[in-house]
C-alpha positions in Angstrom: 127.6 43.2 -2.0 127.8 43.1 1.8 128.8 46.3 2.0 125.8 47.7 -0.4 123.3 46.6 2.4 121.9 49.0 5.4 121.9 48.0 8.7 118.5 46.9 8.9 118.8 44.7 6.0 122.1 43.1 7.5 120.2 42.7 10.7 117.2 41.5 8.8 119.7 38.6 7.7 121.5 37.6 10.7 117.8 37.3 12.4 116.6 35.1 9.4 120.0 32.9 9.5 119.6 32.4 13.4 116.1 31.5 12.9 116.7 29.1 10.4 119.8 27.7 12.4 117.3 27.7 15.4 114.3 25.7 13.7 117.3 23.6 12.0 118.7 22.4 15.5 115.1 22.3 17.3 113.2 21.2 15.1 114.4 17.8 15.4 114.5 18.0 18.7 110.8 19.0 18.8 109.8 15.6 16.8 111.7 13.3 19.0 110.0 15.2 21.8 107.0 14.4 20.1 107.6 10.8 19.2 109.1 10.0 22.9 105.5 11.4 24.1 103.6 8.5 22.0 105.9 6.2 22.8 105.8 6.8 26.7 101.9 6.7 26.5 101.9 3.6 24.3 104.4 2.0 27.5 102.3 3.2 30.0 99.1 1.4 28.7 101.7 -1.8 28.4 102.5 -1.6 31.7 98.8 -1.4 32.8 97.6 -4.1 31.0 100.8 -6.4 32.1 100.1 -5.6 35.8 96.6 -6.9 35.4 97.7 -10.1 33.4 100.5 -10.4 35.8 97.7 -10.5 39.4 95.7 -12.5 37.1 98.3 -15.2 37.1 99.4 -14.8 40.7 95.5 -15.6 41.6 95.6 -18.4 39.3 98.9 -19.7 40.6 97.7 -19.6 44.0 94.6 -21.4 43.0 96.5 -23.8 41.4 98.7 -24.6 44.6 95.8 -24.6 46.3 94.6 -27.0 44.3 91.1 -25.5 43.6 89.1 -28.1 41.9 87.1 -25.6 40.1 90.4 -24.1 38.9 91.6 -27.6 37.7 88.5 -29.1 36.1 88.4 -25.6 33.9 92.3 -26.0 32.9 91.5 -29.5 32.1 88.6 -28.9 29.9 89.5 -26.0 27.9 93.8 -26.7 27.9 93.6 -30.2 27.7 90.0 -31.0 26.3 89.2 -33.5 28.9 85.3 -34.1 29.6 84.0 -35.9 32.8 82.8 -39.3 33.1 79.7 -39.6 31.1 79.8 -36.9 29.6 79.6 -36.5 25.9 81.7 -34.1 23.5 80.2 -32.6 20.7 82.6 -31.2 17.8 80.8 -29.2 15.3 82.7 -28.9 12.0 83.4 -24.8 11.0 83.1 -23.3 7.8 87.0 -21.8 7.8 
């Protein structure tokens, strides 16, 4: 049968078997590319977000060794629910 064929249809072959052998190696290649892209991004705007959290805590550590009495009294009333003297706590009940 191989020998039946003319040249151009034997080269028509060989191109479509490298092509498919091509797509068939880089095509998963191509989708890990792909995915690896997202999942860079998706680090990236981690990191981002966890440097801001992480100066957000620095200031409040430093607060806190500064001992910042605006920085404790709002620790102590929303951590610790703790009211000042005199003061009155109201609990309202939640329809969950």
């Amino acid at each position: 049968m191989w020998k039946k064929l003319s040249a151009r249809q034997k080269m028509f072959f060989w191109v479509a078997a490298l092509v498919l052998l091509v797509v068939a190696v880089l095509g998963n290649s191509l989708y890990s590319l792909g995915h690896n892209k997202a999942e860079i991004h998706r680090l990236q705007v981690r990191e981002v977000r966890l440097e801001k959290d992480y100066e957000r805590l620095k200031e409040e550590l430093a607060k806190l060794k500064e001992q910042d009495p605006a920085t404790l009294e709002r620790i102590a009333r929303t951590q610790y629910n703790m009211i000042k003297k005199g003061e009155t706590e109201f609990r309202f009940a939640t329809d969950d």
